[in-house]
C-alpha positions as CSV (number, residue, x, y, z in Angstrom):
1,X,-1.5,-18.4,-106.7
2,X,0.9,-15.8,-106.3
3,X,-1.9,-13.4,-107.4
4,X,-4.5,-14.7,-105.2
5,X,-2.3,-13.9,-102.4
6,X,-1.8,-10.8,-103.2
7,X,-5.4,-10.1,-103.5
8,X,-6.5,-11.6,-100.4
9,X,-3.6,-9.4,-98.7
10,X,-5.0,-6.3,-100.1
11,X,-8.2,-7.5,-99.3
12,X,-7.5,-7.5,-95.4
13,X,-5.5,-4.6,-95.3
14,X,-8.2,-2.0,-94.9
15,X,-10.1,-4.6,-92.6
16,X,-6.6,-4.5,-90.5
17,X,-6.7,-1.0,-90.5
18,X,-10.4,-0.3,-89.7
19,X,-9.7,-2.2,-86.6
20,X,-7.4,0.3,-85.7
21,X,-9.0,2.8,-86.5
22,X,-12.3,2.0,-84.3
23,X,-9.7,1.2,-81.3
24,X,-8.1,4.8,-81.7
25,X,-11.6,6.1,-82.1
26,X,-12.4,4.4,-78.9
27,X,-9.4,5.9,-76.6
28,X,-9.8,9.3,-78.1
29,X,-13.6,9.3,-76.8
30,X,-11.6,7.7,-73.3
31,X,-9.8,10.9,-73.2
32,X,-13.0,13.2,-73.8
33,X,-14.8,11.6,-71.1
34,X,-11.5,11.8,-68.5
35,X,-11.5,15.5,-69.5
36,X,-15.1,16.1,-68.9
37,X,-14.8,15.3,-64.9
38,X,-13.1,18.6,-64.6
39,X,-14.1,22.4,-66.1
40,X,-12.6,25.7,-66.0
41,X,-15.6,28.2,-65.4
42,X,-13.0,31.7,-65.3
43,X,-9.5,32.4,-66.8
44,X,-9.0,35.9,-66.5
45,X,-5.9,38.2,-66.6
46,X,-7.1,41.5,-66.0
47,X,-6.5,44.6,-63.7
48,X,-8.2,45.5,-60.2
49,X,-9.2,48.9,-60.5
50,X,-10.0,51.2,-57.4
51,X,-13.3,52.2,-59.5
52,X,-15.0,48.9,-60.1
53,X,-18.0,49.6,-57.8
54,X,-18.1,47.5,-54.8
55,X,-14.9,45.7,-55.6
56,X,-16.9,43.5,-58.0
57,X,-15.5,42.0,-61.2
58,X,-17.8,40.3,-63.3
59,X,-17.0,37.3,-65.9
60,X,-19.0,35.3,-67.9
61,X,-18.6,31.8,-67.4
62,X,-16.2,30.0,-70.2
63,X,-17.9,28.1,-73.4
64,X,-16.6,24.8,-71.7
65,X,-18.4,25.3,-68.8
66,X,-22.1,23.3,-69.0
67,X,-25.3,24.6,-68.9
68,X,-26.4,22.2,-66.0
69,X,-23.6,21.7,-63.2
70,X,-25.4,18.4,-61.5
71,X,-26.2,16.1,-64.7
72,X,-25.3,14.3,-66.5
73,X,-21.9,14.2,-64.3
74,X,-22.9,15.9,-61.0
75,X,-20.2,18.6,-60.1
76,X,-21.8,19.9,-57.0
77,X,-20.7,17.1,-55.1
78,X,-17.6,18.2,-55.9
79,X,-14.9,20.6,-55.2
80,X,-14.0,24.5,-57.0
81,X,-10.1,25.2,-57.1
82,X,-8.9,28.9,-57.6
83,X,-5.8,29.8,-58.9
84,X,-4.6,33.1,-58.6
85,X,-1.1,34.9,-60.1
86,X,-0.5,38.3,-58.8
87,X,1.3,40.4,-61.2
88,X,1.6,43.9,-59.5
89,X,0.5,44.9,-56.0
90,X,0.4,49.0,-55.3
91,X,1.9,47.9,-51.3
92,X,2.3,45.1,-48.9
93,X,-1.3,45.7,-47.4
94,X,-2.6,42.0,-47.1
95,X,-4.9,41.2,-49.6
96,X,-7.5,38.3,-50.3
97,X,-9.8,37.2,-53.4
98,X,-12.9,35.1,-53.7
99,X,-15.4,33.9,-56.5
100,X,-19.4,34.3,-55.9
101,X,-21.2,32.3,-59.0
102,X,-24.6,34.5,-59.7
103,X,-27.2,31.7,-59.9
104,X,-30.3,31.3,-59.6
105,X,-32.4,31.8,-58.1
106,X,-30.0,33.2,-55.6
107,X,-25.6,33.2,-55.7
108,X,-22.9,31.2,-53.6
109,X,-19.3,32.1,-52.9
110,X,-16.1,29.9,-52.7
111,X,-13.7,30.1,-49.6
112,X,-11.6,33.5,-49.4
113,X,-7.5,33.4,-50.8
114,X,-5.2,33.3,-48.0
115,X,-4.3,36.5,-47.3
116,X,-1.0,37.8,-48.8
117,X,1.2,41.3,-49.3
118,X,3.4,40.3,-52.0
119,X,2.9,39.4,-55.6
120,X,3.0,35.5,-56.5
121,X,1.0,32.6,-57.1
122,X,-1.6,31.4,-54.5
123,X,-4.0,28.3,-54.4
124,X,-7.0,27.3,-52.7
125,X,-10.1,25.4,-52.8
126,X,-13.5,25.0,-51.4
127,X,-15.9,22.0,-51.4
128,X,-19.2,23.0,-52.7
129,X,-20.8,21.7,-49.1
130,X,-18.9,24.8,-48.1
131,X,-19.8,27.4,-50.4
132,X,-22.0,30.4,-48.5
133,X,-24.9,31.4,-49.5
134,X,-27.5,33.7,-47.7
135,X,-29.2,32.2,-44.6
136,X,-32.2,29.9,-46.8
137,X,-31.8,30.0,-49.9
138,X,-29.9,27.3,-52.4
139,X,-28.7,27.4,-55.8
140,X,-30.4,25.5,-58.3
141,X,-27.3,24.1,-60.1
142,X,-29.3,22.4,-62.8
143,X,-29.2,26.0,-64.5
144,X,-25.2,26.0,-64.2
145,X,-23.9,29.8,-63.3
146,X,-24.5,33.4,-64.4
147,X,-21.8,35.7,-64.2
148,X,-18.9,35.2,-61.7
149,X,-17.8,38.0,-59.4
150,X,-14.4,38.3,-58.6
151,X,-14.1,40.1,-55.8
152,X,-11.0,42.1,-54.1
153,X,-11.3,42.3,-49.9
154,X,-9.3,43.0,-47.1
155,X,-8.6,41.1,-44.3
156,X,-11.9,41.7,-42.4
157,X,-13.9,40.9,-44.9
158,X,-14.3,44.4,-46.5
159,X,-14.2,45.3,-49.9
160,X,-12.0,48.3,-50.3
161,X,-13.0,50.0,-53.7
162,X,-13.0,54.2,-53.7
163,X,-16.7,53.7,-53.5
164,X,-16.7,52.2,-50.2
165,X,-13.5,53.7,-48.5
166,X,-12.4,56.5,-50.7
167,X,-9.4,57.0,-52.7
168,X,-6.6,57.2,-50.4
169,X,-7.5,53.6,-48.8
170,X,-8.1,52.0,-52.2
171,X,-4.9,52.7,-53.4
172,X,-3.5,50.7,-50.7
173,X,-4.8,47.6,-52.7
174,X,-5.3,48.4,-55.8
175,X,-4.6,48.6,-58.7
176,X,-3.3,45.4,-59.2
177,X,-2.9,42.8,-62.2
178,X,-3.8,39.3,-61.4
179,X,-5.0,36.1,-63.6
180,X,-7.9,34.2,-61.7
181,X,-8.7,30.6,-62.7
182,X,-11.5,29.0,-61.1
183,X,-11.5,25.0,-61.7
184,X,-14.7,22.7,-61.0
185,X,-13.7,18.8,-60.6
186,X,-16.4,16.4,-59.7
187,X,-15.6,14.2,-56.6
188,X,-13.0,11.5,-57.0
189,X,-11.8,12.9,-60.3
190,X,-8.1,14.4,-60.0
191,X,-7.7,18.4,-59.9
192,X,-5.3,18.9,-63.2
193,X,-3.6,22.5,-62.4
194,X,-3.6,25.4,-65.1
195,X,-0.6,26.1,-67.2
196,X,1.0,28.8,-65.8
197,X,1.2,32.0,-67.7
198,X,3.9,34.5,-68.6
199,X,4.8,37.3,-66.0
200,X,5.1,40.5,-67.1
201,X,8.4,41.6,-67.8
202,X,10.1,42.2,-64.5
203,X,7.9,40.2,-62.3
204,X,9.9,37.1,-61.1
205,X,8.0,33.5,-61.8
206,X,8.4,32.5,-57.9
207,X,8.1,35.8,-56.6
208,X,6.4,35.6,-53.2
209,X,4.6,32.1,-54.5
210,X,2.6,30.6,-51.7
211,X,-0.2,28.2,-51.4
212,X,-3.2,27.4,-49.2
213,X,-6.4,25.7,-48.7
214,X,-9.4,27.3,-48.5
215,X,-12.3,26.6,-46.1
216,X,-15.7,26.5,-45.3
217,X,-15.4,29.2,-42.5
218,X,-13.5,31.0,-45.1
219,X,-16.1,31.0,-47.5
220,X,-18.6,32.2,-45.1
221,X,-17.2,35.0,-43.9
222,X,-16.6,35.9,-47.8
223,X,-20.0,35.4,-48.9
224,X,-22.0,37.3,-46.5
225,X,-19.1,39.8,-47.0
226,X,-20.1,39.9,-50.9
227,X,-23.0,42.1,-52.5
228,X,-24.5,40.2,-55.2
229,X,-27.7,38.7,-53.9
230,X,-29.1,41.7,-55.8
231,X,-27.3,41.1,-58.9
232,X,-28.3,37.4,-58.7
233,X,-28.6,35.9,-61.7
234,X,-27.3,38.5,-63.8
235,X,-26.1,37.4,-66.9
236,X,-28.4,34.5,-67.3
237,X,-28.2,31.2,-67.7
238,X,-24.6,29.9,-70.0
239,X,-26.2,28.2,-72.8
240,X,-22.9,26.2,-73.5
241,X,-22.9,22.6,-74.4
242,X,-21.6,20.0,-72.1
243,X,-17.7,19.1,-72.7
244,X,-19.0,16.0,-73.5
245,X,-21.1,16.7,-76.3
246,X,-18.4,17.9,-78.3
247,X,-16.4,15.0,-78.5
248,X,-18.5,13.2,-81.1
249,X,-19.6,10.3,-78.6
250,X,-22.4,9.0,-78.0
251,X,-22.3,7.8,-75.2
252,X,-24.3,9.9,-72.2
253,X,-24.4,8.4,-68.4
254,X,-23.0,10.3,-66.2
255,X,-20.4,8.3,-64.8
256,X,-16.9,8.9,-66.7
257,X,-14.6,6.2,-65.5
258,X,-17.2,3.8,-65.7
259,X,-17.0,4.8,-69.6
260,X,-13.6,5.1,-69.7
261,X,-13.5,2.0,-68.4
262,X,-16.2,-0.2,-70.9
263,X,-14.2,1.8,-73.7
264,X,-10.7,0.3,-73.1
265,X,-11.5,-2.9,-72.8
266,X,-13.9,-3.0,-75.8
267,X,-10.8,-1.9,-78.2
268,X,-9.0,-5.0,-77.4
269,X,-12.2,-6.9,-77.8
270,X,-12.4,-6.0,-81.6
271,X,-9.0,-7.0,-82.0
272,X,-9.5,-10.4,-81.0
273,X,-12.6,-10.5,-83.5
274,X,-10.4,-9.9,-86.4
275,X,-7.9,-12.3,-85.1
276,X,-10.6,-15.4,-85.0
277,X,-12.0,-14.3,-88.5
278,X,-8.6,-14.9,-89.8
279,X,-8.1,-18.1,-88.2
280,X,-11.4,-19.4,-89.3
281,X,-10.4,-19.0,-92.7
């Protein structure tokens, strides 16, 4: 007797733990889908130069970000959130950035940063009701993005590069070391921030910080401030698969609380499977 115990322990031991298993299974797919209602499109540290033509700094969008922006979870009714770290500034001559996305078939720009003269951290956002694009057109954002211009501008809207103002006035803003994140999060989903990265040696973590929102009058002025409509496009389409193809799921509507939500409680339903098999024995 002892021995068929013993057995029939053994026996539902790896039934016990395949349980588990398929529950843990189950919240790590939870986690994927949470992730997937938010994207980081840019994370660049680099430096402004005075001879970047037009101002213009071009990206290509990150491996995370999707091919197509509006399914299966539809980010354009969402909102882009920019965070930017200034590492050096040549003087205290305010200073503003903004993102243009080169899509097709034409491009769209998020609200300007609020203007600042001192290095720190800055934060805005723009809706993507609010995002400029010339007078008629609209991008198609089943093709995702192109390239992403970062853009340096003054306060009225100008983009001081040597090429445009000469030397002597560029060197009021430039150059100047910054790391630009741009964030999409679909609507209703919480923005998670970007971990912050080291200053260079010297350069105080709170030094100057400030914050702001960005908004659609921003954003106009910005955009039909920014070149690009002939570089539209540029770059192509990303062909990066969706976050949440990698996650080994296989699920696929578009909603991810809705499947985060059918996913928790279907762990606990397998456990109370195994628990009337074991009393029906």
């Amino acid at each position: 007797m002892m021995r068929t115990r013993n057995v029939g322990s053994i026996s539902r031991a790896p039934r016990r733990a395949g349980v588990f298993l398929a529950a843990a299974a189950l919240v790590s797919c939870f986690s994927s889908f949470a992730a997937a209602e938010q994207f980081v499109v840019v994370d660049e540290t680099y430096e402004h130069t005075p001879d970047m033509p037009d101002s213009h700094y071009r990206v290509e969008p990150r491996s995370e970000a999707p091919s197509n922006w509006k399914s299966p979870i539809d980010y354009t009714t969402g909102t882009a959130h920019m965070h930017l770290e200034v590492y050096t500034k040549p003087t205290d001559t305010p200073t503003r950035f903004q993102a243009c996305f080169e899509a097709q078939p034409t491009y769209a720009c998020v609200g300007q940063a609020p203007a600042y003269t001192t290095v720190g951290v800055y934060d805005w956002e723009t809706k993507f009701s609010d995002f400029w694009s010339p007078p008629g057109t609209t991008v198609d954002w089943t093709l995702g993005s192109g390239k992403i211009a970062l853009i340096l501008k003054d306060t009225q809207n100008g983009k001081p590069s040597a090429d445009n103002v000469g030397a002597e006035t560029a060197a009021l803003y430039m150059p100047t070391k910054v790391r630009f994140v741009v964030t999409i999060v679909s609507a209703g989903s919480t923005y998670v921030p970007p971990a912050p990265a080291e200053m260079d040696a010297g350069v105080p973590d709170d030094a100057g910080a400030g914050s702001s929102t960005g908004t659609g009058g921003s954003g106009g002025s910005g955009g039909n401030g920014g070149s690009g409509g002939g570089n539209s496009g540029s770059g192509g389409d990303p062909v990066n698969i969706h976050p949440t193809n990698d996650s080994g799921c296989s699920f696929s509507t578009g909603n991810g609380a809705v499947q985060g939500t059918w996913l928790l409680l279907a762990a606990p339903a397998l456990l109370a499977m195994r628990s009337r098999r074991k009393r029906s024995r």
